[in-house]
C-alpha positions in Angstrom: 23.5 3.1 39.8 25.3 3.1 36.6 24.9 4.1 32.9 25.3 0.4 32.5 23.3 -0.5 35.3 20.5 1.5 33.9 20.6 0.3 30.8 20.7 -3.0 31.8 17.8 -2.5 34.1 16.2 -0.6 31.1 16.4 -4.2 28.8 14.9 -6.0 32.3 12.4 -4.3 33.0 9.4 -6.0 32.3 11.1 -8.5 34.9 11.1 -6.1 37.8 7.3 -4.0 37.5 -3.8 -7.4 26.1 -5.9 -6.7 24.1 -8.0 -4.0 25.3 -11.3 -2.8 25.3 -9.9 0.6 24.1 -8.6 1.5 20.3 -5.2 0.0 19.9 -3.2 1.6 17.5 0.3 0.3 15.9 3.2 2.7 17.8 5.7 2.6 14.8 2.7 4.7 12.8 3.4 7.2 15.2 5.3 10.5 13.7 8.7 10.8 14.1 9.9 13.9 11.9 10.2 17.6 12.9 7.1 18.7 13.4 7.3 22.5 12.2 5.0 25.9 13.9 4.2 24.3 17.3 2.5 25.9 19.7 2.8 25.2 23.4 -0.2 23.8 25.2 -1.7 23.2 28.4 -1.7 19.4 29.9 -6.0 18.8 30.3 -5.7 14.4 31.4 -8.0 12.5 28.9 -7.9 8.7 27.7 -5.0 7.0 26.0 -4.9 3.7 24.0 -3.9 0.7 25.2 -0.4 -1.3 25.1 0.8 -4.5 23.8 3.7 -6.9 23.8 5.3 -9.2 21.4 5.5 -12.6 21.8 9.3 -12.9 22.5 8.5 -10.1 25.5 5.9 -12.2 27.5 9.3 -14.3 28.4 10.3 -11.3 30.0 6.8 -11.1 32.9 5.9 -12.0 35.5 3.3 -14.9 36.3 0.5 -14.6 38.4 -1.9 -17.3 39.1 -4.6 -17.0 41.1 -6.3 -20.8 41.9 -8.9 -22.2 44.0 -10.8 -25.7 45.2 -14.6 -24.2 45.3 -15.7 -21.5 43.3 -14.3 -17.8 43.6 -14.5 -14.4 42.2 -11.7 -12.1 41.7 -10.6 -8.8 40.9 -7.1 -6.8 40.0 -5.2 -3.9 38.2 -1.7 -3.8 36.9 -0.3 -0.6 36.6 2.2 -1.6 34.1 1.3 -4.9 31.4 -0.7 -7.6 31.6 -2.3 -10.3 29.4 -3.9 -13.4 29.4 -1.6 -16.6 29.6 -4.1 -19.1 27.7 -1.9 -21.8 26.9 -1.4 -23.6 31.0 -4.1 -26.4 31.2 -6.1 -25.8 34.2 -4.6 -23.0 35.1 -4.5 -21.1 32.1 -6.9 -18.1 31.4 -9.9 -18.7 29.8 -10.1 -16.9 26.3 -12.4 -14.6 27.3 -10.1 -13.5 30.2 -8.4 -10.7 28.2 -8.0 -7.5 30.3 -9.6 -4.1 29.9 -7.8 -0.8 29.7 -8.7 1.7 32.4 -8.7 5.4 31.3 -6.3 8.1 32.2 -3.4 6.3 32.1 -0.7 4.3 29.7 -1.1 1.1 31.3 -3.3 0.3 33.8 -5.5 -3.0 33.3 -8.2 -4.6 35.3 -9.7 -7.7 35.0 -13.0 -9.4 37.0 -13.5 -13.0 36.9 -14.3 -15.9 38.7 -12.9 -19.4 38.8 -12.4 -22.5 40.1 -14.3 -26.2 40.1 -18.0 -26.2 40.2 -19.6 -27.0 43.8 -20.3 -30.5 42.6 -16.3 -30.9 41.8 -15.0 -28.7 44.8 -12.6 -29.5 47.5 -9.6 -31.3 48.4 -7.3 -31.4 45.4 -9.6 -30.1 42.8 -7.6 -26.8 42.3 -8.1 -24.6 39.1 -7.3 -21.6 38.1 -6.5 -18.9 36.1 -3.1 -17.6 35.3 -1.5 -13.6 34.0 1.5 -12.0 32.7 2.0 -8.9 34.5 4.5 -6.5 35.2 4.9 -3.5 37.6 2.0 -2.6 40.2 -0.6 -5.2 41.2 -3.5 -4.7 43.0 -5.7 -7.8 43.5 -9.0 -8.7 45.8 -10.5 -12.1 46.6 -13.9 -13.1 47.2 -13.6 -16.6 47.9 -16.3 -19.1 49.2 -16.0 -19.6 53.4 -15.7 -24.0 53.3 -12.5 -24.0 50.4 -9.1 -22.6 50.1 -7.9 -19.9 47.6 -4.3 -19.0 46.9 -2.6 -16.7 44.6 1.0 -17.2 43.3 3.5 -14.3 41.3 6.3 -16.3 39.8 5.1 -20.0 40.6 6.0 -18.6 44.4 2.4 -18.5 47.0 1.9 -15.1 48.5 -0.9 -13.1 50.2 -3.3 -10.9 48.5 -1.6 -8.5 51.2 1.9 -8.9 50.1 0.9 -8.9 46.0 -0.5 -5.4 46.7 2.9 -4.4 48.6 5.2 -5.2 45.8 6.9 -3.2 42.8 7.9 -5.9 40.3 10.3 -3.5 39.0 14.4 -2.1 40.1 12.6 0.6 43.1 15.7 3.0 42.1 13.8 3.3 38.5 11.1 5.8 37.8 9.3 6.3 34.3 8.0 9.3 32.5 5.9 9.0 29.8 5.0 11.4 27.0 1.6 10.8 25.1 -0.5 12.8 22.9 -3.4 12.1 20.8 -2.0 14.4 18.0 1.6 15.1 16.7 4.0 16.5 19.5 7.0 18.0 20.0 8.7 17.4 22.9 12.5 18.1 24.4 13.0 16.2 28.5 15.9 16.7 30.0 17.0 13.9 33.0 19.4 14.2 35.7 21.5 12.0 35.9 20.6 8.8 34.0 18.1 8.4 31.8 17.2 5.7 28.7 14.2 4.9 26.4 11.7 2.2 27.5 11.5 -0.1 24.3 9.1 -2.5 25.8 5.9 -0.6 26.2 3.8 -1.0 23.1 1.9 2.1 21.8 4.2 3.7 24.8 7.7 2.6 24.1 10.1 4.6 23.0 11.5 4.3 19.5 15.1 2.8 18.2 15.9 6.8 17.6 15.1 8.1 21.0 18.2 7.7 22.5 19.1 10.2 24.8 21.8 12.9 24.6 24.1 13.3 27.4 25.0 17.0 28.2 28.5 18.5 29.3 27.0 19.0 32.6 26.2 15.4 32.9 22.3 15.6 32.4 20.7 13.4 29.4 18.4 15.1 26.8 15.4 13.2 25.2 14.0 15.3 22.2 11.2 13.9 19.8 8.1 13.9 18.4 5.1 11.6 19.4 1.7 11.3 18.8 -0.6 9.4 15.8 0.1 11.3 12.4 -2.8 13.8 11.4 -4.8 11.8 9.7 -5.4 9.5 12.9 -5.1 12.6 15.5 -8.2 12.9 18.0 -10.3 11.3 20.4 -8.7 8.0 22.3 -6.1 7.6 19.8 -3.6 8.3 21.8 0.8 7.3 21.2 3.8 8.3 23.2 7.5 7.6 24.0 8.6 6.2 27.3 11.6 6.5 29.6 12.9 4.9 32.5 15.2 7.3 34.6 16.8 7.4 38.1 17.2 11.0 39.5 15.5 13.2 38.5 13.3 15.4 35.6 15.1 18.7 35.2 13.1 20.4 32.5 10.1 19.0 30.1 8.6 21.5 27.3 6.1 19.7 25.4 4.1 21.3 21.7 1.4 20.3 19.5 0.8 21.2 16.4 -2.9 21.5 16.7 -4.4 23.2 19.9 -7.1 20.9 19.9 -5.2 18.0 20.5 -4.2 17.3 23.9 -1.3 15.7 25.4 -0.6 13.9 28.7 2.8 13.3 31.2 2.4 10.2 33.7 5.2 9.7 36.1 5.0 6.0 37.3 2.2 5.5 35.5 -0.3 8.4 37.0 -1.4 10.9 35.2 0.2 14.3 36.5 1.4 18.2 35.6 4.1 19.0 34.0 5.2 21.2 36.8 5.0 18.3 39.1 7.2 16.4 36.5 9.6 19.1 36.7 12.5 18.8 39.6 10.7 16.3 41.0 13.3 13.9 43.1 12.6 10.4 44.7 
């Protein structure tokens, strides 16, 4: 892949992969000068705040529609984005249908629900439904009544619950990283060979400065600072910068400015060590 590949993947890639019940917190508060006398810290995994989109990047996601002709309950996760398409008749989400943010990670969603017609206005074509924007991972179950049919679409397309669960919305050669903290934090990531900021990610995208520097030895360097500013540090409020990349994470060094902060690295969207982060190769 290409440096122009990648960073053409890098503006797609909500094609490829809400509101929470968590605190949301505007990204562009986060702080983004030197941040002097940091002290390095260990990685303890904690809760992060949820992610948004804009308006003009719900053009960019996926649909999924899950629809039935009796009643039926569901049940998914998104390890990526998702929200609530209101605005498709009877198969639009109902308002109430916005998704909650799981805990210990950037971006994973669930929502549980049930739709379709009542028993009285079940069968033949009597399909409703309820309808997503998602990106990424999806995970989704079905608990549909035995006498009517339920079907699930991604993209206007019909598919199995089976083969939702075994996709990756996303380019597969693309990996993310992503830096969050719930305090200010340094942090210098160093990518090998391609690497470029994630400016679609809410409270997790990376900012219009974070572009990446590339090295004489043909690695790219990432250095920043991330994290609410002091006066919002602590508890679930939680910012950070994310990058998509294609090789591999050569070196990550991460400082906060107050030890009683924490911070946290997900790769793909899990939660992991920074020594797993380091060298690791796909």
């Amino acid at each position: 892949m290409t440096r122009d590949d990648l960073r053409t993947a890098a503006e797609d890639s909500a094609n490829p992969h809400g509101d929470s019940s968590g605190v949301v917190f505007d990204r562009r508060t986060a702080i983004k000068t030197a941040v002097a006398g940091l002290g390095a810290v260990t990685l303890p995994w904690g809760t992060a705040a949820a992610s948004s989109r804009t308006d003009a990047q719900s053009d960019d996601l996926h649909s999924l529609m899950i629809t039935a002709n009796g009643p039926l309950e569901y049940e998914f996760t998104v390890d990526g984005t998702m929200e609530a398409d209101t605005e498709h008749g009877d198969f639009s989400a109902d308002e109430d249908d916005e998704p909650h943010y799981v805990e210990n990670s950037p971006s994973v969603y669930t929502v549980k629900d049930e739709t379709g017609p009542t028993l009285e206005n079940a069968g033949g074509t009597a399909f409703h439904g309820d309808r997503f924007l998602v990106d990424y991972y999806v995970h989704l179950t079905l608990d549909a009544h035995p006498d009517y049919e339920a079907n699930v679409y991604i993209d206007e397309t019909l598919v199995t619950p089976e083969e939702l669960n075994r996709m990756q919305l996303t380019d597969p050669s693309l990996h993310t990283v992503t830096i969050a903290a719930n305090g200010p934090t340094s942090y210098e990531l160093q990518v090998e060979p391609e690497m470029t900021p994630d400016r679609k990610g809410g409270n997790f995208s990376a900012d219009d400065d974070d572009a990446p520097t590339e090295n004489d030895d043909g690695t790219f360097t990432a250095a920043g600072t991330t994290g609410p500013l002091p006066a919002d540090a602590g508890a679930t409020t939680v910012l950070g910068d994310r990058y998509l990349f294609s090789g591999s994470v050569e070196t990550l060094d991460l400082q906060l400015s107050d030890s009683s902060h924490e911070t946290y690295v997900f790769l793909d969207e899990k939660p992991v060590d920074p020594e797993v982060v380091r060298e690791n190769r796909f």
